[in-house]
C-alpha positions as CSV (number, residue, x, y, z in Angstrom):
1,X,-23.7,-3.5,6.8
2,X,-20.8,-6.2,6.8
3,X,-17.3,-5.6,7.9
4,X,-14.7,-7.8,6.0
5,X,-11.7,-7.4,7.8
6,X,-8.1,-9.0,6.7
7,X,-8.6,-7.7,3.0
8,X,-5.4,-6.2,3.0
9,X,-4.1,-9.6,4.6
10,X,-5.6,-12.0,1.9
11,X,-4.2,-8.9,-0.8
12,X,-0.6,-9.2,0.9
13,X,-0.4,-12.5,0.5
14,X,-1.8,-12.5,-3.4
15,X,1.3,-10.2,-3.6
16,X,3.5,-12.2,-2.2
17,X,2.3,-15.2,-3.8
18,X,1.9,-17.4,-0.7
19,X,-1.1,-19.8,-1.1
20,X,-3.5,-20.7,-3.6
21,X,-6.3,-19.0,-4.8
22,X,-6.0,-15.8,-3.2
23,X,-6.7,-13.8,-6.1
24,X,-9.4,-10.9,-6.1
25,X,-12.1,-13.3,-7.4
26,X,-11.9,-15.4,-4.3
27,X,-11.5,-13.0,-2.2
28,X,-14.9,-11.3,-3.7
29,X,-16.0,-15.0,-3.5
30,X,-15.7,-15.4,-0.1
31,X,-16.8,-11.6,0.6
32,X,-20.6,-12.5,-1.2
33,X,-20.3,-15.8,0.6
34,X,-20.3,-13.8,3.6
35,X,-17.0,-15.9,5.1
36,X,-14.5,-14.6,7.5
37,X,-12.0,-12.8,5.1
38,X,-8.7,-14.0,7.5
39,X,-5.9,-16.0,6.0
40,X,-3.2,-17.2,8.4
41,X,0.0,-17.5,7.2
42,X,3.0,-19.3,9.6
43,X,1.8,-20.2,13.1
44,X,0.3,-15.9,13.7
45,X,-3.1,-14.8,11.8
46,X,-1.9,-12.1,10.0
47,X,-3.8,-8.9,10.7
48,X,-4.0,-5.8,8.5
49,X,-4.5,-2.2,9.4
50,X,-7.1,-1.9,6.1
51,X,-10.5,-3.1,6.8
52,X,-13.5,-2.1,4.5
53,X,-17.1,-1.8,5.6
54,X,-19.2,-3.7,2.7
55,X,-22.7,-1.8,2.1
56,X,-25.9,-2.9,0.5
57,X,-23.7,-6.1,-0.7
58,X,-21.5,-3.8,-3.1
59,X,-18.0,-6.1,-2.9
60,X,-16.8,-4.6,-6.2
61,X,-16.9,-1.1,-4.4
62,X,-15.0,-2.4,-1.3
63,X,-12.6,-4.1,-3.3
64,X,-12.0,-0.6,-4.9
65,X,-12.0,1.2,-1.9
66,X,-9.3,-1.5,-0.5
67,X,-7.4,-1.0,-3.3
68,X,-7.0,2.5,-3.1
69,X,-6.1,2.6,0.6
70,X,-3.3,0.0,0.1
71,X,-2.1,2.7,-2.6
72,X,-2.5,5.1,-0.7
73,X,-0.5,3.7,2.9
74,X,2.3,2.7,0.4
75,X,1.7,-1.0,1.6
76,X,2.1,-2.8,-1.7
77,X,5.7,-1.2,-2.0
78,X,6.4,-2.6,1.0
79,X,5.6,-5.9,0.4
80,X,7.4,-5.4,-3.1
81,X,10.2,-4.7,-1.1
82,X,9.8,-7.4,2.2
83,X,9.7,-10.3,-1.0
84,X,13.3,-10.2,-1.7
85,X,16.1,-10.4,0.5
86,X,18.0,-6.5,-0.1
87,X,21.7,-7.0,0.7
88,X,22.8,-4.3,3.6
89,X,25.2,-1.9,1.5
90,X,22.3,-1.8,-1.4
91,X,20.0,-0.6,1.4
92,X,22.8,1.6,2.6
93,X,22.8,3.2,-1.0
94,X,19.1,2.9,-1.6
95,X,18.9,5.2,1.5
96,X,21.6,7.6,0.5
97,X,19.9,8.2,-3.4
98,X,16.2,8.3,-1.5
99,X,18.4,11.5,0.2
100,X,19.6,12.9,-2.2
101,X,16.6,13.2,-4.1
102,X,14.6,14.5,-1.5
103,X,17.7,17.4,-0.7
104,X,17.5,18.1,-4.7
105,X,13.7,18.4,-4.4
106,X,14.0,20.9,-1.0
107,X,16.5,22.9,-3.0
108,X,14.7,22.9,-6.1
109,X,11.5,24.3,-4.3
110,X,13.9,26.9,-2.5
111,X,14.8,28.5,-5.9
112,X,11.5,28.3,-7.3
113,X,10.3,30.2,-3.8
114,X,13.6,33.1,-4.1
115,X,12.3,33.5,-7.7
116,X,8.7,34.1,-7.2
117,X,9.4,36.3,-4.3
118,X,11.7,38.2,-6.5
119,X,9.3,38.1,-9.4
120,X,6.0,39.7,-7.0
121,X,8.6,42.4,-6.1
122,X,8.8,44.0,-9.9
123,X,12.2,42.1,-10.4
């Protein structure tokens, strides 16, 4: 069993765009090749909390499972978001819609609740 560690790192910065040839074939490249999967970007390496254990040589798997878990921890929206500079009053008003919606959503599911309790009673 192989750990390749820093596949969310290489993955960040194919997002991001910073370096060549960073794209998933290289990075399965280097996996088979059995390098160190680390990229360094700046002056710090830069570390990633998604590491993938790479068993019985089955990359395309790993790369999957990588996938997924960078999906699932919301990382690649972050980096969507870190790319651009976001002006202070948009994130002001990014943050108010964000609440809103989520209050809509908690009401929504409120009414839904009232009703089915009403509905179980014979309403």
């Amino acid at each position: 069993m192989q750990a390749v560690s820093g596949l969310g790192c290489r993955l960040a910065a194919a997002v991001r765009g910073v370096g060549a040839g960073l794209g998933p074939s290289s990075l399965l490249a280097a996996a088979r090749q059995g390098e160190a999967a680390t990229q360094t970007i700046g002056q710090a390496p830069c570390r990633s909390i998604v590491s993938v254990d790479v068993r019985g040589n089955n990359v395309d798997a790993a790369w999957r499972t990588v996938t997924r878990r960078v999906m699932d921890n919301k990382m690649n929206v972050e980096w969507k978001r870190q790319a651009v500079y976001t002006k202070p009053t948009e994130m002001r008003k990014l943050a108010a819609e964000e609440t809103e919606k989520r209050l809509r959503r908690r009401a929504f599911k409120a009414k839904l609740r009232w009703i089915f309790r009403r509905k179980a009673r014979g309403f």
